[in-house]
N, C-alpha and C positions, 0 to 999 in steps of 0.2 A: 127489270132490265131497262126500262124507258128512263126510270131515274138515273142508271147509273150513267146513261148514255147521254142526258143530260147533265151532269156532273162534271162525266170529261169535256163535253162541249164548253164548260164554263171557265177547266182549267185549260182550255186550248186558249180559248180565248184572251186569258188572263197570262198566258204567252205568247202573243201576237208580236214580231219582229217589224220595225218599222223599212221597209224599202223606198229606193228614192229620195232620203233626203234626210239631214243628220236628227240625232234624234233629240239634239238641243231645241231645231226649227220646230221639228212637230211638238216638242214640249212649249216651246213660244207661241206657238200659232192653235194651241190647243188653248191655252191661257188670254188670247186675244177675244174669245168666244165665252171669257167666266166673268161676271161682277165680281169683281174684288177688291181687296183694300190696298193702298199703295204706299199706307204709313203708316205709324204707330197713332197717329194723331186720328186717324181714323176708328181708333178702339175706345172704349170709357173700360181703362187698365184698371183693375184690383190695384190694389200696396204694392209697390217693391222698390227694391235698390235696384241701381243702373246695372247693366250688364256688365260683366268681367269675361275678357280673354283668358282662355285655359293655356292659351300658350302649346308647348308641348306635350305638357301634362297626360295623363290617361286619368284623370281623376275627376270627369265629369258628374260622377254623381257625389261627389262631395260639393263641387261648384251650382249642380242644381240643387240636392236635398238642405244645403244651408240658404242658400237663396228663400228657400219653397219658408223655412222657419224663421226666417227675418221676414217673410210675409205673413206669414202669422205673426209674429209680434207686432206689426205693422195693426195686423187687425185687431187686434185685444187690445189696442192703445197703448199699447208699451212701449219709451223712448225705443226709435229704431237704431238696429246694430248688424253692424258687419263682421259678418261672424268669420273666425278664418278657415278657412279650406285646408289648410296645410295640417290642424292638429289632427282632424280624425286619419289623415295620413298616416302622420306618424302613429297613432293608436294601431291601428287597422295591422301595419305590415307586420308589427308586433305579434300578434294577434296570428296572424297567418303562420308567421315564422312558427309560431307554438306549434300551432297543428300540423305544419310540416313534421316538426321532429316526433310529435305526438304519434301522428299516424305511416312513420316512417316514411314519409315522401309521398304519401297517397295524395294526401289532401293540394288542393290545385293553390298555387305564392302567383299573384301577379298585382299590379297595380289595379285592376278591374277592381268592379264592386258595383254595388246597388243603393239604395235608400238608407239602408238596413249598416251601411258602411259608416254612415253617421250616427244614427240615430242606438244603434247596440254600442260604437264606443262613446256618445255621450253617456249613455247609464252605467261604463265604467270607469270612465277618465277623465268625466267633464268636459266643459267647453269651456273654448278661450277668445277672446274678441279679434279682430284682424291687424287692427294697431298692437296687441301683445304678441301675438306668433303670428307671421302666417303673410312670411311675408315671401320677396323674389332673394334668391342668392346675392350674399352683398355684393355692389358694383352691377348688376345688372338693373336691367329694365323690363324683363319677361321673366317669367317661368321656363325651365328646363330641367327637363327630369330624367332625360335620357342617360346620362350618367349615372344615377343614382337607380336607378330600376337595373339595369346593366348589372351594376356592381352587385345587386341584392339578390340576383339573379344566379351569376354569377359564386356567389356563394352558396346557396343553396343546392347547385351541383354540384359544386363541391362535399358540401354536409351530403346528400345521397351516393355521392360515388364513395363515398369513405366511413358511412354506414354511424354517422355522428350523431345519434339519436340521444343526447344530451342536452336539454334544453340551457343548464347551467353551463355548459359551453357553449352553446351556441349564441345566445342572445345579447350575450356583449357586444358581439360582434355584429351582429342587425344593430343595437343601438348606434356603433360605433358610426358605420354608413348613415344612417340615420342624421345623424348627430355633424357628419364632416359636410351633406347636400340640405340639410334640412334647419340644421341647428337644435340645438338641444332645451326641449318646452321649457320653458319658467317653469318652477313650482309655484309661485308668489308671482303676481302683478299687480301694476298700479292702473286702474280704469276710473277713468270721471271724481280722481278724489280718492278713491276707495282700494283698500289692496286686498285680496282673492286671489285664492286658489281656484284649478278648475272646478271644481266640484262645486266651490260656492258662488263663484260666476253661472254656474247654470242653475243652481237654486233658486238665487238671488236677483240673478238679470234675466237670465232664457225665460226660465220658468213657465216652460207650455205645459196643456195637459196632455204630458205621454203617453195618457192609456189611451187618447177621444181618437188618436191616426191611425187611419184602417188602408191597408196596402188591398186593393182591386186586381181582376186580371180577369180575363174571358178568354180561353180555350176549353177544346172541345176532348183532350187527350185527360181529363179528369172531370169528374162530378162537376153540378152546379152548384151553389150552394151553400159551399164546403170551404173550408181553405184549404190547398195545396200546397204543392212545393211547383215554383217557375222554373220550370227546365231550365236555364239555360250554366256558364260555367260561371258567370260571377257570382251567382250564387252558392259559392263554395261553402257554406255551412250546410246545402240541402235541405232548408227553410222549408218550413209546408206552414208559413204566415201570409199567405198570396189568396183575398177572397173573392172565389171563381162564381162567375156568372154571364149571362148569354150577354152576345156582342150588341143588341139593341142596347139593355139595359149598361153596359159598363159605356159604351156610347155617349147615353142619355145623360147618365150622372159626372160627365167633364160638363156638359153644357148645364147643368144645374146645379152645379157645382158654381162656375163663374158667374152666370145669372145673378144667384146669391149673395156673389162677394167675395165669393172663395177662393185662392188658388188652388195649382196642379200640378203638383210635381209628378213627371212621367219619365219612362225607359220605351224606347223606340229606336225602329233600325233607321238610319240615316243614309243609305245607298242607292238609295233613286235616283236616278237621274234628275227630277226636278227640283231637287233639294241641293245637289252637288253643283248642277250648270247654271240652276239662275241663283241662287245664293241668295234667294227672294221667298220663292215659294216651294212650298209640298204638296205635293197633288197627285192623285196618280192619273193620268193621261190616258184618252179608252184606247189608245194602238196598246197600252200597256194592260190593262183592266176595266172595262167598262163597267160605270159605278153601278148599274144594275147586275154586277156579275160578282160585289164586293162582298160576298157573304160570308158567312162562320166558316164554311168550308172553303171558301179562297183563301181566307187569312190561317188556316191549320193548314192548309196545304204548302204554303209556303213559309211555316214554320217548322213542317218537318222536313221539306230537302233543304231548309237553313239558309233559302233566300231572303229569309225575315231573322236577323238576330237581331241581339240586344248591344246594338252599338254604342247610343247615347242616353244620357239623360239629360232633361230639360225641366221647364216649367211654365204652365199656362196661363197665361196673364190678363187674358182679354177673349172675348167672343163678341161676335156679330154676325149678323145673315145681311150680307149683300144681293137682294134679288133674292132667287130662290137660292142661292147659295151660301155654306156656311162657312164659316173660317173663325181660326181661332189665332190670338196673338202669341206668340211663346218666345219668350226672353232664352237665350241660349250662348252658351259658354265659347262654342264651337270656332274654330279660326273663320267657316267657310260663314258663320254669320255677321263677323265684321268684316269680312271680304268687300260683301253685298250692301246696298245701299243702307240697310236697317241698323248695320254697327251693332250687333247682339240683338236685333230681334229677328225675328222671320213670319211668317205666315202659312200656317198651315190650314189644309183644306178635309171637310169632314171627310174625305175617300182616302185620303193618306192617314187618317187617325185610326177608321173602323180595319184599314189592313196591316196599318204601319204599327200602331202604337200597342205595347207590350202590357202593360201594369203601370199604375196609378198609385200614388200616396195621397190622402183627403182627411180633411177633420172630418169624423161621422157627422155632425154636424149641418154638412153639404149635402150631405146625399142620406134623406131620411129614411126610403124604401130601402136599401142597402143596406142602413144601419140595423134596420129592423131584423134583416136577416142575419146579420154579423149577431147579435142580443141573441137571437134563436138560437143559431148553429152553438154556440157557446156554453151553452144552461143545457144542450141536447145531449 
């Protein structure tokens, strides 16, 4: 009884309302009180290409999972390449569209997606460079997609309300949309000289090792250990490729990960206040959660009333301990990070990663204790 009553005391606390004054000030004046970093200049960054606006887009994890692998090529020495964001799009809705008619409307069509949204349609569509596809609607200057999610949407109710579980009818018509908001992929292009298909552009150029990326995640609603499936709905195939382990250690292995040289492509909720109003920093604030209160069971508890979902994805670029404080740099897609003075970067703080941040993509590589148990769990 004394633990549980300690428990709730933790989650009281970890809902504490700020009274007297707005809670931008208390997030400002909670940050006047932290060492921290004020630039990118401030970080020794791993590899990567400059930041990209997502625009309108919902397709963050296309814009972080291709970043995260143009950072790995970066590190294998491979000329660097900008990969387009736009073809595992097009791949992916496909793809969904299927399993809509497949599963009779079960299966969840939206623009969302994970890691897994790239990296399942390069092994079956290939990759294409950002100069061959992948680009903004002719005549524009941004990204917008609102139309084109609409209309695919839009149809898709329609195939359920009229019970059109034909996939040879149906997918014309996704391509069609496709094809009038997106443009319809090359099969042939010409890159540096050389003309390739996708398939032989990712032979040939990407060319990572696909089996060495192990996807990370620490909750408490499954074994340790193990790999799982990540609740949440972008992961509409119900993946159980997410390898669970306690929140010190998935912690531990972002920061030894970077240490290394490695990047981090992550999925994290983005709703905090200190990430929305200063458009600078993440951090969670103690009127919000005091960092001694940030435990496994803070962070599941507010992943099951679904104050923690899986908004964005990003990727980790940099670390450094300011004082006794840690932060980490992360290049991010997001409108609210070119708002803010960093123009695609941000600053996140270790109390906003151990509550905030969802699952991880890593070379095993990175993180050797992990990998060891990834080797284990596998051969068991």
């Amino acid at each position: 009884m004394k633990a549980l009553r300690g428990f709730v005391a933790t989650l009281l606390l970890c809902a504490s309302p700020v009274f007297g004054q707005s809670i931008k000030q208390s997030v400002d004046d909670f940050l006047k009180t932290l060492s921290k970093p004020t630039s990118k200049a401030d970080f020794d960054a791993v590899p990567h290409l400059s930041p990209l606006n997502q625009d309108t887009t919902l397709i963050c994890w296309s814009f972080a999972t291709s970043s995260f692998l143009e950072s790995e090529m970066e590190r294998l020495k491979m000329p660097p390449v900008r990969l387009s964001v736009l073809y595992p799009l097009y791949c992916v809705f496909q793809e969904k569209a299927k399993r809509f008619v497949a599963t009779k409307g079960a299966s969840r069509f939206s623009p969302g997606d994970l890691f897994t949204g790239v990296l399942d349609m390069y092994s079956v569509y290939g990759a294409m460079p950002a100069e061959a596809y992948g680009n903004k609607i002719e005549g524009t200057t941004t990204f917008n997609h609102q139309a084109l999610y609409a209309e695919l949407e839009q149809l898709m109710a329609h195939v359920k309300s009229e019970r059109l579980w034909d996939e040879a009818q149906v997918m014309p018509k996704v391509r069609a949309i496709l094809n009038k908001y997106l443009g319809e992929p090359p099969s042939e292009f010409r890159y540096q000289g050389t003309t390739y298909t996708p398939q032989r552009f990712l032979h040939d150029v990407v060319r990572l090792p696909w089996q060495e990326y192990v996807l990370v995640t620490s909750f408490q609603y499954a074994p340790f250990h193990q790999f799982v499936e990540l609740k949440v709905p972008d992961n509409w195939l119900h993946q159980k490729t997410y390898f669970n382990v306690p929140l010190d250690v998935f912690y531990g292995s972002i920061k030894t990960a970077l240490q290394a040289g490695y990047s981090v492509a992550f999925d994290a909720d983005i709703s905090e206040p200190s990430y929305r109003l200063t458009k600078q920093y993440a951090v969670i604030p103690p009127f919000d959660c005091p960092f001694n209160a940030i435990t496994a069971e803070a962070r599941e508890f507010r992943f099951e009333n679904e104050s923690t979902t899986d908004d964005h994805l990003m990727q980790f670029v940099g670390f450094k301990k300011f004082g006794t404080e840690e932060w980490f740099l992360v290049k991010d897609s997001w409108r609210t990070a070119f708002e803010g003075p960093g123009k695609g970067y941000m600053f996140f703080h270790e109390s906003y990663i151990k509550l905030k941040v969802l699952a991880i993509l890593v070379h095993r590589d990175a993180i050797p204790d992990i990998a060891a148990l990834v080797r284990s769990a596998k051969t068991n």
